[in-house]
PANU-798686 format. One record per atom (N, C-alpha, C): x negated, z, y negated. Coordinates in steps of 0.1 Angstrom, whole numbers, plus 5000, padded with zeros to 4 digits. Each point is the difference from the previous one (the first is absolute). Last residue first. Example, Ala and Ser with C-alpha at 12.3 -4.5 7.8 and 13.67 -1.06 7.14 Angstrom:
487250715022
499150004989
500850084989
499749995057
500950004988
499150004988
! end
This chain:
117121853376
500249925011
499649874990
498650544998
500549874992
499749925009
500350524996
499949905012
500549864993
498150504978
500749925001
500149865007
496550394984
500549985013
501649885001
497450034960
499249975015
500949995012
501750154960
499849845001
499549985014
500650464990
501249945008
499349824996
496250285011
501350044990
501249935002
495850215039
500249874987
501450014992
497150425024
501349905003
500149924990
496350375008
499849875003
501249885003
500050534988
500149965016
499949875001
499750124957
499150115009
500349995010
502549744975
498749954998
498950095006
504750175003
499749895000
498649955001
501050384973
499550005019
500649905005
500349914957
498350075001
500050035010
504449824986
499449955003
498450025004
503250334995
500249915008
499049875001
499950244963
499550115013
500449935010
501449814966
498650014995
499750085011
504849994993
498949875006
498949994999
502150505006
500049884993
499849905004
502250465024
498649964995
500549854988
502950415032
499649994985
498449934998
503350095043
499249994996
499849904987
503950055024
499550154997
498450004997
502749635022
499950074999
499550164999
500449624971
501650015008
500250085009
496049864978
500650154991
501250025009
497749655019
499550125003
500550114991
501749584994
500250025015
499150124999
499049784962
501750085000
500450035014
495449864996
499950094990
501550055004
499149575017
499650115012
500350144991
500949654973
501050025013
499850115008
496649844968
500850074991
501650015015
495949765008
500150135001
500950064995
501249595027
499750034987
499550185000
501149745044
500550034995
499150064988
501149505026
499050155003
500550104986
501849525023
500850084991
499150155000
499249725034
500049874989
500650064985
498650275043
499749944990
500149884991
502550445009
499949865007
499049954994
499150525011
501049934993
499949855003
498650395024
500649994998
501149934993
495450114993
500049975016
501249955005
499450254957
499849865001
499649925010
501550454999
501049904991
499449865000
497150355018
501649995011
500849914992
495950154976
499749865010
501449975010
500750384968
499649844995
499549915011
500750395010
501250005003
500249864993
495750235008
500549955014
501549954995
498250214964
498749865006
500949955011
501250434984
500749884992
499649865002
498450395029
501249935003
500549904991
495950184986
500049955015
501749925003
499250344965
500449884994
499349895016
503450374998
498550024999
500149824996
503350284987
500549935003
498349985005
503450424979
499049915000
500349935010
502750284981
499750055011
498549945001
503750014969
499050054996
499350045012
504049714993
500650135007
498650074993
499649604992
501250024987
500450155005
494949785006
501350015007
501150074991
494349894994
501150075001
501349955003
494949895020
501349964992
500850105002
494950145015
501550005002
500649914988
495050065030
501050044990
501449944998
496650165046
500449934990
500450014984
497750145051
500050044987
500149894995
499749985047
500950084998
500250034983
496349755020
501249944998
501550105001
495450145000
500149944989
501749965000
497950105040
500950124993
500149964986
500049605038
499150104996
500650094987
502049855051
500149974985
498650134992
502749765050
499050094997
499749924986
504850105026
499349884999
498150074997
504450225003
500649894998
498649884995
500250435019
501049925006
500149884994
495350214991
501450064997
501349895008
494050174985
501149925011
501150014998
496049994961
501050075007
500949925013
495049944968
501049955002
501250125009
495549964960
500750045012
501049945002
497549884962
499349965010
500250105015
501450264959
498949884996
499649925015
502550434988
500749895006
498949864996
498850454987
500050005012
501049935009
498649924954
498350015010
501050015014
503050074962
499749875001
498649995011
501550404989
501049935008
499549865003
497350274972
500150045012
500549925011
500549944952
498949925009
499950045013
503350254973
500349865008
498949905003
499650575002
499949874990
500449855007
501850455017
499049995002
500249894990
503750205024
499250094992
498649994996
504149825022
498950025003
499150125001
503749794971
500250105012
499450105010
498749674963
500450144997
500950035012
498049595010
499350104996
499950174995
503649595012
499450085008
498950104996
501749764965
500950095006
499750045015
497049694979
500150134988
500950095007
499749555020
499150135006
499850094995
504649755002
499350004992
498850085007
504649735017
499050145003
498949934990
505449775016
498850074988
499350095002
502649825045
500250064992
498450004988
503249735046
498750044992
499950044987
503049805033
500550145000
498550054988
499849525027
501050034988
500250114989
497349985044
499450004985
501249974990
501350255042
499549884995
499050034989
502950375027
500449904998
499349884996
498050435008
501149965010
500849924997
496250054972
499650045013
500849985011
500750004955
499549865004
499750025013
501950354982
501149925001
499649855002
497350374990
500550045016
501149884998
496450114964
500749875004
500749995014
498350404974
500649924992
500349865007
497950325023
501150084997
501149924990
495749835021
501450015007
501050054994
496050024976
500549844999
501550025012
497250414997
500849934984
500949875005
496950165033
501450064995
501049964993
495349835000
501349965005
501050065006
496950194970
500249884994
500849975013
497850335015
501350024990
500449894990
496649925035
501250045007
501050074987
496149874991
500849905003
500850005003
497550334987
500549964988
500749845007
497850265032
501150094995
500849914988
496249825020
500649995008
501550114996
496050004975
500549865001
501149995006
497550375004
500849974985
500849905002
497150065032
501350085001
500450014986
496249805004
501349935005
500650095006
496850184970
500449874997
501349965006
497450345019
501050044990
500849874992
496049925028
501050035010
501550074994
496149904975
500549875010
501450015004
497350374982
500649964991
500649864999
497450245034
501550014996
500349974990
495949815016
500949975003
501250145002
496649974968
500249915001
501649995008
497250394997
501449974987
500349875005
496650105032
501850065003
500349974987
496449814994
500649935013
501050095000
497050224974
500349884993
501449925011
497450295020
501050114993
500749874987
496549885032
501050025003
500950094995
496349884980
500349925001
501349995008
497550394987
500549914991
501049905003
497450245035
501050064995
500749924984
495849815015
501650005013
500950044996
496150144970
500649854999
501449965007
497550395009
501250044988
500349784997
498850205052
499249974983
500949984989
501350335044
499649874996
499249954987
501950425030
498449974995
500449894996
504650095011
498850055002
499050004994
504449914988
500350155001
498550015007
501549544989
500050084986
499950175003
500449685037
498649984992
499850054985
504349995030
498950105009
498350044991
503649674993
500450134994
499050125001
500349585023
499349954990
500250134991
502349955039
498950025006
499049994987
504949984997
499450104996
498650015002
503149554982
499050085014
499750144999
504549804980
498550064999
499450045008
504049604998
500250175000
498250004993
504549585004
498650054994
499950185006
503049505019
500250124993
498650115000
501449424997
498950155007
500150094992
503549585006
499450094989
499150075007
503149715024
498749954997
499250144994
504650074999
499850055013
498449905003
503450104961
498350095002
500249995015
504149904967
499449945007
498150025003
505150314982
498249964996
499649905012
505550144988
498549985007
499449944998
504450264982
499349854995
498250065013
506250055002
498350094996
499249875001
505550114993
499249924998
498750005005
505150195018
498950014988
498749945001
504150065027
500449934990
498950014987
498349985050
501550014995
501149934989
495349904996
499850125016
501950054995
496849554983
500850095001
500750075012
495649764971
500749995014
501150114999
495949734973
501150054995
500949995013
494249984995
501449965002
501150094991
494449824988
501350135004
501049905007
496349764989
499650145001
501150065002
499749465019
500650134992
499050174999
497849495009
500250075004
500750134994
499349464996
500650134994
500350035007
497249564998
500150115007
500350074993
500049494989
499550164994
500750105009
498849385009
501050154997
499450175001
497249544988
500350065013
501750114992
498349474986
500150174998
500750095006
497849475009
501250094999
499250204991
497749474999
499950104996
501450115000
500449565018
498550095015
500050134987
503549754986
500649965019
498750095004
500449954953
500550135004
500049965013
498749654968
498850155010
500550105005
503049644982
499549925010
499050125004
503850014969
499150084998
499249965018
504149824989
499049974981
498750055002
503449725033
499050095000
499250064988
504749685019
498650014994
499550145003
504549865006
499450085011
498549964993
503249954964
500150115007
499350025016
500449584979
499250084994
499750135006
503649775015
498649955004
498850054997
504750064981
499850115010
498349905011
501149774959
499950154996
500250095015
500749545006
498450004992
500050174997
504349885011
499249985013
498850034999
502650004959
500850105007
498550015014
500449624972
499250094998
499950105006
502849635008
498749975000
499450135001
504449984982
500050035016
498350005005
500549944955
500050114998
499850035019
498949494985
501050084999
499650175005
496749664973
499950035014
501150094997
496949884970
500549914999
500349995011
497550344980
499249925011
501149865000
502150354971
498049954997
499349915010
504550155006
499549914985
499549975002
500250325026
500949905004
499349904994
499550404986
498749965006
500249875006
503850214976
498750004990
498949905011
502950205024
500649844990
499349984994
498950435020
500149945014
500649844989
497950464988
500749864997
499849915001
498450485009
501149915015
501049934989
495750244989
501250074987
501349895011
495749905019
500150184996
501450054994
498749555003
500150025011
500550185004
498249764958
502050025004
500450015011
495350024991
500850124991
501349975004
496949695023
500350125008
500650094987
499149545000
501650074996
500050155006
496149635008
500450004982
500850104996
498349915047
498849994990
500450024982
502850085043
498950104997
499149954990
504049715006
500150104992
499150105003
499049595017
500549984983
500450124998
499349995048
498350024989
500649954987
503250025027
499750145002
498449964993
502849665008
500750044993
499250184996
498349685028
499649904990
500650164989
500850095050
499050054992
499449904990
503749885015
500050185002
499250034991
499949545017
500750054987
500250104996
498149915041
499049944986
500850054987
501850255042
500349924994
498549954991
502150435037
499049924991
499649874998
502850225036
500950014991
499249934984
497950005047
500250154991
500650024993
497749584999
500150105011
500450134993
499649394989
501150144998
499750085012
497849624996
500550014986
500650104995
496750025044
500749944993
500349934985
495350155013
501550035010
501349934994
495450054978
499550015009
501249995011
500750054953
499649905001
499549955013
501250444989
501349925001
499749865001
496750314993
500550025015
501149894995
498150064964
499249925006
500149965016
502950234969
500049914995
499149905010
499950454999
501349965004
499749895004
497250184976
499450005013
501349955006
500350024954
499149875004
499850015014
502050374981
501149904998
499449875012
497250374988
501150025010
501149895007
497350034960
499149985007
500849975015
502050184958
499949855003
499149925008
501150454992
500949945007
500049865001
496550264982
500250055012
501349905008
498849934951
499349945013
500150055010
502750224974
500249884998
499349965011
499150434990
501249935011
500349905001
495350124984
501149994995
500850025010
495449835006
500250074988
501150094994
497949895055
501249944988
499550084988
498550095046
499149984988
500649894989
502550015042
498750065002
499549964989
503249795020
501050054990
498750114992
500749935052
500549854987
499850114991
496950235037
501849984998
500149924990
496349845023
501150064998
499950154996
497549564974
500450075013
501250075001
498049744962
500949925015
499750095014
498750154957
501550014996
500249915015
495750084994
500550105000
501849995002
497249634987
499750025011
500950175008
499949864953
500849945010
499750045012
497550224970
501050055002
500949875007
495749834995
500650175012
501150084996
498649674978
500449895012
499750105007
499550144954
501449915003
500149955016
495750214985
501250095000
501349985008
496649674994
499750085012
501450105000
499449764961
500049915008
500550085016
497950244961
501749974998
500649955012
495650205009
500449904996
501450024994
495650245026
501550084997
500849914990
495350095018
500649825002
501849995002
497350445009
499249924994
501149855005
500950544978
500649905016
499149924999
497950354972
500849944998
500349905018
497250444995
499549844995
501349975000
498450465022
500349994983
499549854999
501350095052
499050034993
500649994985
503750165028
498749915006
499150044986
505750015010
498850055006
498649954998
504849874974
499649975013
498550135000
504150094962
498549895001
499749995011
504850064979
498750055007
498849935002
503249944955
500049975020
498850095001
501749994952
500250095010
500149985015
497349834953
500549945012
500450145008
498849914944
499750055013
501050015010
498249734953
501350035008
499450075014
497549814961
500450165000
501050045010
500349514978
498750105002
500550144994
502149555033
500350114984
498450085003
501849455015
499450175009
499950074983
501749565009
500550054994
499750175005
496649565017
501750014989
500650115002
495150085009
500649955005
501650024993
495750134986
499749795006
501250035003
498950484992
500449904990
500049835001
498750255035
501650044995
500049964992
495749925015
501349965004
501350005002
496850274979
499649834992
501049925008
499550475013
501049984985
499949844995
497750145038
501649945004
500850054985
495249974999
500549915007
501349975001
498050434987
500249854990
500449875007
499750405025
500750024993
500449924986
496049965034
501349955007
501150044987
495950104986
500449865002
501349995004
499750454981
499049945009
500449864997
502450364976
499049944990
498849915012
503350345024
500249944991
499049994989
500349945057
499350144986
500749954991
503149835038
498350004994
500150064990
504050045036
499849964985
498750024999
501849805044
500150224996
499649914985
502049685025
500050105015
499250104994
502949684963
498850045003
499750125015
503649674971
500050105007
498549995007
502749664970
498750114990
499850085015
502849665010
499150014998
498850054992
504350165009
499249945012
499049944995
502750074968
499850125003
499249995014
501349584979
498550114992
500550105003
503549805019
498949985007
498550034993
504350345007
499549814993
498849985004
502850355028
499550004990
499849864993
503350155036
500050054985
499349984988
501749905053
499149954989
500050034989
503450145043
499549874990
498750074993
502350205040
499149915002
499849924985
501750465007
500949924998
499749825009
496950404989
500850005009
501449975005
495949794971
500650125001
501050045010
495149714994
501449944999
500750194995
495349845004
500750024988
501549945002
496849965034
499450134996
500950034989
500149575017
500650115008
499850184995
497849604974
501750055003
500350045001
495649985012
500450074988
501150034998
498849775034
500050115003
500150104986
500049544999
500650055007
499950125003
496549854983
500849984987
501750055007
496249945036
499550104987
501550024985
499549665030
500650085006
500150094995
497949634983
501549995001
500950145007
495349934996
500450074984
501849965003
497349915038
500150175001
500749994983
502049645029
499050044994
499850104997
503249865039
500049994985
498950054998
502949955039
499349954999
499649954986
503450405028
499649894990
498549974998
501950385016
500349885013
500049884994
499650444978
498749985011
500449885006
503450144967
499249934995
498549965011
503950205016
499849854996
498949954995
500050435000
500249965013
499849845002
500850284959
498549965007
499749945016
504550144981
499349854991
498650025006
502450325019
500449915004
499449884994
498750394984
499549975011
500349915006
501850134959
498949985003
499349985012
504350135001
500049894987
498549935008
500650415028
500349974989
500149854995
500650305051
499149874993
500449964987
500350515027
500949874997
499149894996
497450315035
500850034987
501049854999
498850285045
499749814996
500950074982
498050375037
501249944996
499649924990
497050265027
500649875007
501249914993
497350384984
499149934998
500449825007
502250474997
500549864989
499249935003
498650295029
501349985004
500749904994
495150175002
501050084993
501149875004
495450045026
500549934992
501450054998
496550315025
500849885005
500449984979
495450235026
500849984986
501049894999
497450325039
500149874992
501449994990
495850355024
500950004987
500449874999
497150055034
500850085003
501150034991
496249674997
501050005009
501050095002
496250004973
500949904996
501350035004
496550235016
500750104995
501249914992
498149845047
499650014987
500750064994
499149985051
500550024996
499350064984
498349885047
499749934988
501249974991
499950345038
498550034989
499949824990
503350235031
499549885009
498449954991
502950485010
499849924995
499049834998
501650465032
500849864999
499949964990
497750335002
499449995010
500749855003
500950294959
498849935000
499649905017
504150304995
500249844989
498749935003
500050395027
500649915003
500349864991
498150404984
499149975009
500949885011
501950234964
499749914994
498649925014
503950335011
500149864994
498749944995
499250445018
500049905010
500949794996
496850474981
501449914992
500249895014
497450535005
499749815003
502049944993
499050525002
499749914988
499749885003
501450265037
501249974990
499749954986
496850145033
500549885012
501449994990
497050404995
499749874991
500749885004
501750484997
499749915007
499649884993
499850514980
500749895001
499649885009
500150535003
498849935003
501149874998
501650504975
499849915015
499249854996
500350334967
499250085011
500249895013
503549934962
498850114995
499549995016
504349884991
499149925012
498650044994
503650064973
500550095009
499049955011
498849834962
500150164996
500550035013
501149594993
498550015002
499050115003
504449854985
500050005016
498350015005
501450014953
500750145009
499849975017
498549644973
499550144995
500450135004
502549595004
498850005006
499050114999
504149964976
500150015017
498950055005
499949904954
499850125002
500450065017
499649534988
498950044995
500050165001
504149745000
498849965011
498950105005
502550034960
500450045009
499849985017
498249754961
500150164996
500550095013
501249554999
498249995004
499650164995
504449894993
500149995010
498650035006
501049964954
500250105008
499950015012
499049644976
498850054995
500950175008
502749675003
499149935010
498650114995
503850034978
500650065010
498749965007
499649874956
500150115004
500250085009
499849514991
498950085000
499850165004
504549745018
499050014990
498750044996
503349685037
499150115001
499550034989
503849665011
498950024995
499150124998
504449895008
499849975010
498450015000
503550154969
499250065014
499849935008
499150014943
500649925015
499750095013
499149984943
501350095007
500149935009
495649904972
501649945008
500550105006
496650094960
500049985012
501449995002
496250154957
501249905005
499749985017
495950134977
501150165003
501249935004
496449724991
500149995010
501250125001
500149574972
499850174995
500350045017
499549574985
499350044994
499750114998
502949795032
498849945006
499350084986
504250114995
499450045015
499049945004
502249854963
499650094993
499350105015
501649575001
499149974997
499350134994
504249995022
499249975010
498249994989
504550094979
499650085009
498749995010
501449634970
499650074995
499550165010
502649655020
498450004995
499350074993
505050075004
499050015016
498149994995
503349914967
499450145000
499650065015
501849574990
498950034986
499550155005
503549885024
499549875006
498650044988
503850204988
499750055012
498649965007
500749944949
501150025009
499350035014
498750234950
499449885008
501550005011
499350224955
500549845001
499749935011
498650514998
501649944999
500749864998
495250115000
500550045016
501749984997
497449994959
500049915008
500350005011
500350354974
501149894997
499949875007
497550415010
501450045007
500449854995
495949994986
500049985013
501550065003
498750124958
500049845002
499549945018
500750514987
501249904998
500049875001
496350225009
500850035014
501149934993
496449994971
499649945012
501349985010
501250124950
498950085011
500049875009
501849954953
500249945010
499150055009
501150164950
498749935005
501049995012
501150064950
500649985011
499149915010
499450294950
499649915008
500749995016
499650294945
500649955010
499949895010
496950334961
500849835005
500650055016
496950284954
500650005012
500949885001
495150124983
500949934999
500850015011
495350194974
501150015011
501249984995
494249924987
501250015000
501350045010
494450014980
501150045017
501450014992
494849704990
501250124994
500750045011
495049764987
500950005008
500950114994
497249654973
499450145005
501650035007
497649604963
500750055014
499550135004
500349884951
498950045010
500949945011
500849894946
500450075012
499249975009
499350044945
499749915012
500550075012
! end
């Protein structure tokens, strides 16, 4: 019978551990400029030894000397006035016996500190989707479950403006989910099951509105339906559509309704225009897509000339009616390095002029060499590894970038002074071994940087390509093979567009060795329709 009873074994293993300081050099290396400002700043509010390289700023240190040196003035001047009778008519503070004597005495401490209002506080945000609809919606004279149901909507549009969800997805939507096995939780299983074609088990991905755990109250099919209309007859047209279809067909009707209101004809806009433009948004929009332009002829029973008018009509529609208030703001790129040339040679500059440049309080140094309590001393001796091993960090960083883009000049000096045309195959395995360092390396310290350069501001990613081979064996990046495909078919007639198997013999023609199957896959990766599509049928 076996016992427990303890043993000592020893087992030797290999193990690849990640110290503290390396998994902070890797992360400091993926950061870009704009990442590692904050970062700097957040590691200065938690570690007091960190401090700003600023002159304009007085440091702790120089300010804790100066009072040192104050202090032994005074002391020496004290020593040489030994024995003489100090005047008492020079210890009266004559400032502050003047502040007190001009004070008006119903002066509050409120008062003295006021706290002015921050500056954004005046700047007007943009007005979203949603806000606009609530807007309206406040100006409406409607019931609270009518309003209430409306606001749901609005709550569940996307930022497109349509309507995504169904309506048992609205109506299962609960403002928080009840206990489960409570009443309320039976309840609305008893009335999800009552209701036609509701699935059980189906979980709702709308948001749920705010408020107490109870279901919307008086949240109707009925109700639903005459608030999402209600919803769709505001502005912008076209508001809480299901589809592009209804989007355009919504659009269509507002036409339709102004044209009824004025003429017969404004604006070159015809009844007939627009008879011809709701038969083909509501049925033809695929051959509208694939521009068969006779095919669609046909179908409505209406000459080709007819159609031609109806299709660039279409075209000023609006598919995406939420983008006019939900804009997306444009993305700030601030370059980390430049590429500037000093004669005939290249140098790459570090952009660090935001950056806070880091040093070591010494005044905190002071507290590991006196009486202090061994805790203090702990704690601040924790605080210096800390922050040089910060401060070692981004001078790593800042070296491994700088020879990574070396590299990239030395290899692409011909994009540099002539174009992107001139753009050369770069692998990050082959800059690495140059390097001299692991290609994750490489890959961290082009991650989310960008470079200035004559010819525009590009991120360093986009300097690494792979290559088609070529009959000379020079390569061919495959960027340019992209740009040389969209140049051929920008190019061609269209009533005559050019086959991929064409674009294929024009590109071996020259010197570039690829297939139709490659042709066609960056194609489709630059979103270009095929030759039927694109083809112009009269």
């Amino acid at each position: 019978m076996a016992f427990l009873q303890p043993k000592l074994n020893l087992r030797i293993s290999q193990k690849q551990i990640l110290t503290p300081g390396l998994v902070q050099m890797v992360s400091v290396l993926a950061l870009n400029k704009l990442e590692l400002k904050d970062m700097i700043t957040a590691e200065m509010v938690e570690n007091p030894v960190l401090e700003e390289m600023e002159s304009t700023v007085p440091l702790l240190d120089e300010v804790a000397g100066r009072e040192e040196k104050r202090d032994r003035s005074e002391v020496s001047e004290g020593e040489v006035t030994t024995g003489e009778k100090n005047d008492p008519f020079d210890e009266i503070d004559f400032g502050s016996f003047f502040r007190d004597y001009l004070d008006p005495g119903y002066r509050s401490p409120a008062a003295e500190v006021v706290e002015k209002p921050s500056f954004e506080n005046f700047l007007s945000n943009p007005t979203t989707l949603t806000d606009h609809l609530m807007w309206q919606l406040g100006s409406l004279h409607v019931g609270p479950e009518l309003r209430e149901a409306a606001e749901l909507v609005i709550g569940n549009l996307d930022d497109d403006g349509y309507l995504t969800a169904s309506e048992d997805e609205l109506l299962g939507v609960t403002r928080a989910e009840p206990e489960s096995g409570g009443p309320a939780a039976e309840a609305e299983a008893q009335s999800a099951a009552d209701e036609p074609g509701a699935s059980v088990g189906h979980k709702s991905n709308v948001i749920p509105m705010p408020g107490p755990a109870v279901p919307i109250p008086g949240l109707t099919r009925e109700v639903l339906r005459e608030s999402i209309t209600l919803v769709q007859g505001m502005d912008p047209v076209g508001v809480a559509s299901r589809d592009l279809r209804d989007c355009l067909l919504a659009q269509l009707a507002h036409q339709q309704q102004l044209l009824q209101h004025h003429s017969a004809q404004a604006n070159g806009v015809t009844a007939q225009l627009l008879e011809d433009c709701v038969a083909i948004a509501r049925d033809h929009l695929k051959e509208l897509q694939n521009k068969q332009y006779r095919e669609v002829a046909r179908a409505i029973g209406r000459p080709v000339e007819s159609v031609l008018p109806a299709v660039e009509y279409i075209k000023t529609l609006d598919p995406r009616p939420g983008r006019r208030y939900n804009k997306t703001e444009p993305r700030l790129i601030e370059p980390d390095v430049a590429f500037v040339k000093n004669g005939e040679q290249w140098v790459v500059v570090m952009n660090e002029d935001d950056v806070p440049q880091l040093r070591l309080n010494p005044t905190y140094r002071r507290l590991l060499r006196g009486d202090t309590e061994k805790e203090v001393r702990t704690y601040v001796k924790e605080r210096y590894k800390s922050a040089i091993q910060l401060i070692k960090n981004i001078e790593q960083r800042r070296q491994t970038i700088t020879k990574v883009c070396y590299v990239i000049i030395e290899r692409q000096r011909e994009f540099l002074d002539q174009g992107i045309d001139q753009l050369k195959p770069m692998m990050i395995k082959d800059v690495a071994e140059e390097v001299g360092v692991h290609p994750s390396t490489v890959s961290r310290a082009v991650a989310n940087k960008y470079a200035h350069t004559p010819q525009g501001v590009f991120e360093l990613r986009y300097f690494f390509s792979e290559s088609v081979a070529g009959p000379e064996g020079g390569g061919t990046p495959l960027l340019i093979l992209k740009r040389r495909v969209k140049k051929l078919i920008e190019d061609e007639d269209p009533a005559r567009p050019l086959t991929d198997e064409q674009i294929t013999r024009i590109l071996q023609s020259q010197g570039i060795q690829v297939t139709r199957r490659t042709v066609a896959k960056y194609r489709e990766d630059m979103r270009i329709p095929s030759t039927h599509q694109r083809r112009a049928k009269n």
